[in-house]
N, C-alpha and C positions, 0 to 999 in steps of 0.2 A: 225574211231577214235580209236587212242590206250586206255586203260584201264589204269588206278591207281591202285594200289596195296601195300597196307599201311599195315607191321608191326607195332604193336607197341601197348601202354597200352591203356588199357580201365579203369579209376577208375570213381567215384562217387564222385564229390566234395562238400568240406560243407565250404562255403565260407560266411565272415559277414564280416561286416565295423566297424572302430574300428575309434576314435577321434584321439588317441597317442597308442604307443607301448606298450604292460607293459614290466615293470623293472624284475630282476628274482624277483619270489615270488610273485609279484603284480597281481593283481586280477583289469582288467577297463571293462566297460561296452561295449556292441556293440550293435549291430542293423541289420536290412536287411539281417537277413540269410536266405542263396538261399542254397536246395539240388538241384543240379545238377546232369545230368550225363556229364562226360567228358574224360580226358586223354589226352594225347598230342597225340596219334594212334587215337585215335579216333576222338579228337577234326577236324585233318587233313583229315580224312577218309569222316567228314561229310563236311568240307568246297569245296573239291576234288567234292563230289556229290552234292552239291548247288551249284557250280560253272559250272555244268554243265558236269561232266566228269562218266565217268560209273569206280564206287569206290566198290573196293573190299577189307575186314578186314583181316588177319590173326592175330588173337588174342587170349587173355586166359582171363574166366573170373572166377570166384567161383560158386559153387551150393550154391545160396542166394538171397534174395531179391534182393541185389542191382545189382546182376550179369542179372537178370530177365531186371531190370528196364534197363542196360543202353545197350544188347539186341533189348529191344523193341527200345530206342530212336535212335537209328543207324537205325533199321528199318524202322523207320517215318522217317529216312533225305533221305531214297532210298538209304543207302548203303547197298551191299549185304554180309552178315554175316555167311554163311554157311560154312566157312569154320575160325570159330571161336568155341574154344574147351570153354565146361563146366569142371571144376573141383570138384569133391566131397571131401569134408573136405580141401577144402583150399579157402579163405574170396577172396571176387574181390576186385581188387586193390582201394585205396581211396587217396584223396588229399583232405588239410586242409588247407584253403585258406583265408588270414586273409587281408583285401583292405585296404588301408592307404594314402590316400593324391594322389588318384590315381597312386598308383600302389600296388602290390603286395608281399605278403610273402607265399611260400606254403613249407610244410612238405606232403611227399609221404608215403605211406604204400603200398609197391610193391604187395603185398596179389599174385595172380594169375597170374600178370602180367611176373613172374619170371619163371614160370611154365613150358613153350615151351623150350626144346632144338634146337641145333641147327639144325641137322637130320629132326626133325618134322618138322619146318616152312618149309627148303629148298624142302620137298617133296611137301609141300603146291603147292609152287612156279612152282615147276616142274608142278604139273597137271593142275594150271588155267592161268599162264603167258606165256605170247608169245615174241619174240624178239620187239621190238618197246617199246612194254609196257613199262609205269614207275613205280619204283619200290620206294617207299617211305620208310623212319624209322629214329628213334629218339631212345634216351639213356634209357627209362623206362624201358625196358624188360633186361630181361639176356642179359650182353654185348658179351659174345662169340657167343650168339645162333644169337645175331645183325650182328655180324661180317662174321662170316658164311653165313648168309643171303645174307649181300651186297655183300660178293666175288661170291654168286651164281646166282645172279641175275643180274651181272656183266659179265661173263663167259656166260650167257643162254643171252648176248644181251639185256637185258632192260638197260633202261637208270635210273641210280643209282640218286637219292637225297637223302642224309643224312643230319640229322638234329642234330650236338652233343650235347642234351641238354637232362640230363642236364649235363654239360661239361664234358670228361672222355677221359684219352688219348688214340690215335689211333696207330695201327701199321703201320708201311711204307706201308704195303703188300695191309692195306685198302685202305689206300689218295688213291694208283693207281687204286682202284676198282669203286671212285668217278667220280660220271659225274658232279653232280650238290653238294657244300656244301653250306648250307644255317646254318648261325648264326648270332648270335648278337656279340654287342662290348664285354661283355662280356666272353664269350664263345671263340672269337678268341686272346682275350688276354691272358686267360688262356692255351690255346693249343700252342700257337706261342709265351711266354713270353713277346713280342711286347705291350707298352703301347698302348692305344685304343684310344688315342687322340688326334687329328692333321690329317692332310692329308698325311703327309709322313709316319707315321707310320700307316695308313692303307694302305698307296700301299705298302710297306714293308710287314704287313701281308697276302696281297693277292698273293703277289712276295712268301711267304715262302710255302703257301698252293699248288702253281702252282711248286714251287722245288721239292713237292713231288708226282707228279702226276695229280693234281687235274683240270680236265679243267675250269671249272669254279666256281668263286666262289663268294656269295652272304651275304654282311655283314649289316645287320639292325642297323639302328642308331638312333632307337624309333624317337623323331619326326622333327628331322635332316633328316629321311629317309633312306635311303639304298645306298651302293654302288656295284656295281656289276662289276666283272672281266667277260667277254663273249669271247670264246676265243683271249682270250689276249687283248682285247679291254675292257680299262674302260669309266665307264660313274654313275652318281648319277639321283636317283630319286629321286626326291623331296617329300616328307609326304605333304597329305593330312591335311588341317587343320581343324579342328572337335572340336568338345566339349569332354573332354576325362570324359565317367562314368566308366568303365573297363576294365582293359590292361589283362585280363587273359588269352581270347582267342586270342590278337592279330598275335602273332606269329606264331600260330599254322592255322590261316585262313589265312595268307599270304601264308605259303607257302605249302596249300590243291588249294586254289586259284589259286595260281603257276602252279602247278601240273596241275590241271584241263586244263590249257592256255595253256599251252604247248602240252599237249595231244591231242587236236585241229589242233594242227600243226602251231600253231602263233610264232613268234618270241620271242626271250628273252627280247630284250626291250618291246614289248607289252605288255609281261605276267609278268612282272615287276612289269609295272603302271597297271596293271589289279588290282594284287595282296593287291599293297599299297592301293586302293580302296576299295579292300574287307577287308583288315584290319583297315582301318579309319571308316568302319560302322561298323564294331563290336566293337570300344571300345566305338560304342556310346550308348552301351545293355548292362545292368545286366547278367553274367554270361558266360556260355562257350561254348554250343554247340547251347545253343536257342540265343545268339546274333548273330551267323553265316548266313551273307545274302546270297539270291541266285543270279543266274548271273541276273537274269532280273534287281534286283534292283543294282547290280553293274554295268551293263553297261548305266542303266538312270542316276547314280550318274557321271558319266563317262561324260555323252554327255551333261547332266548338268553345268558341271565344265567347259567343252571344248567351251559354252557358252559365259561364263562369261567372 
């Protein structure tokens, strides 16, 4: 079984529920604050090893408590962390995470997560990845040291998934270094100019991502579900219909989930619907890395469903 190999941020999130937004200046009350630990690297890292996949970090975090805390909770999901740098005198990353009508608003403080160039991860890469491997990453960290990353993880034969989020434009030189792009409506609106609405302008987005390279490509449509380009073959997965308490990890367990599936050696349709599974039980939990299920209860929700 190939290995996961997830760049990307580790922050601490402090996430509460709010009734209405406040106005500038306004001062409203909340409720249910959760400290977390989390990050979208991380969040991915731990869904990748619940789902079954042997998940390894390259990350940065601060010399601090919370760098201590979210450490230790990568350790309790069984991802292996050793090759995840402490910084002295620089804070680990945090996310401020405000829940609303089910769904979410977050503000980032990059703290540590900015910290890796791009030299240091690709040596990472060099000593614990193999051709096969998949190589995961998302927008939190330094974007050059990302970019760098994926062309070398690309070039060394892993199979590349990037996650542009949170959205940031790409070089030509990247799309080509893409195997897998995984985004939302958002996200691919913003990189393709392409309205996100309709069916033709999603095959039009997925037609623009494949102009540049891209073999495949994977566009979430929260709970419309997902559409997927495989090469050159489209097809829609249908969302899971659930009770929604928390949309904050879903993204980030869909496509650790992914990852994991595919690592197996399953198909893209499979690991698909694997994925949309592990992300319909996560938004039925409080929070981001502790709502992340593992494969046992993904695949009973699975054969549950297949029941019905």
């Amino acid at each position: 079984m190939s290995k996961v190999v997830t760049f990307g941020s580790l922050n601490m999130d402090l996430t509460i529920e709010c009734l209405r937004l406040p106005q500038a200046g306004e001062t409203v009350d909340g409720s249910d604050l959760i400290l977390n630990p989390g990050g979208k690297g991380g969040n991915q890292a731990v869904a990748a090893a619940r789902a079954g996949a042997q998940s390894q970090m390259i990350a940065c975090v601060g010399d601090d408590v919370f760098g201590r805390e979210l450490l230790d909770a990568l350790k309790a999901y069984g991802v292996d962390v050793t090759h995840v740098q402490t910084r002295e005198n620089t804070p680990s990353g945090m996310a401020f995470i405000t829940r609303y009508h089910n769904d979410n608003r977050i503000i980032l403080h990059a703290g540590a997560n900015h910290a890796l160039i791009g030299p240091e991860v690709c040596s990472v890469l060099e000593e614990i990845a193999c051709p096969g491997d998949l190589f995961v990453t998302q927008f939190e960290c330094d974007l050059e040291a990302t970019f760098a990353a994926v062309e070398r993880a690309h070039h060394m034969g892993l199979y590349t998934i990037v996650n542009p989020a949170p959205a940031k434009e790409l070089p030509d030189h990247v799309y080509r270094c893409i195997d897998l792009l995984m985004l939302n409506e958002t996200e691919a609106q913003f990189l393709t100019g392409i309205p996100a609405e309709g069916a033709e302008n999603l095959h039009r987005a997925l037609d623009w991502f494949r102009t540049r390279g891209v073999r495949n490509v994977i566009i979430t449509l929260g709970d419309a579900g997902s559409i997927v380009c495989c090469d050159g073959q489209e097809f829609l997965v249908p969302a899971r219909r659930v009770t929604v308490v928390d949309t904050t990890a879903a993204g980030d367990t869909y496509i650790g989930a992914l990852a994991a599936s595919l690592s197996q050696g399953k198909s893209m349709e499979e690991s698909t619907r694997f994925a949309t599974a592990a992300a319909a039980l996560a938004i039925g939990h409080c929070g981001a890395q502790q709502s992340i299920p593992d494969q046992n209860t993904i695949e009973q929700f699975l054969k549950e469903e297949s029941l019905c």
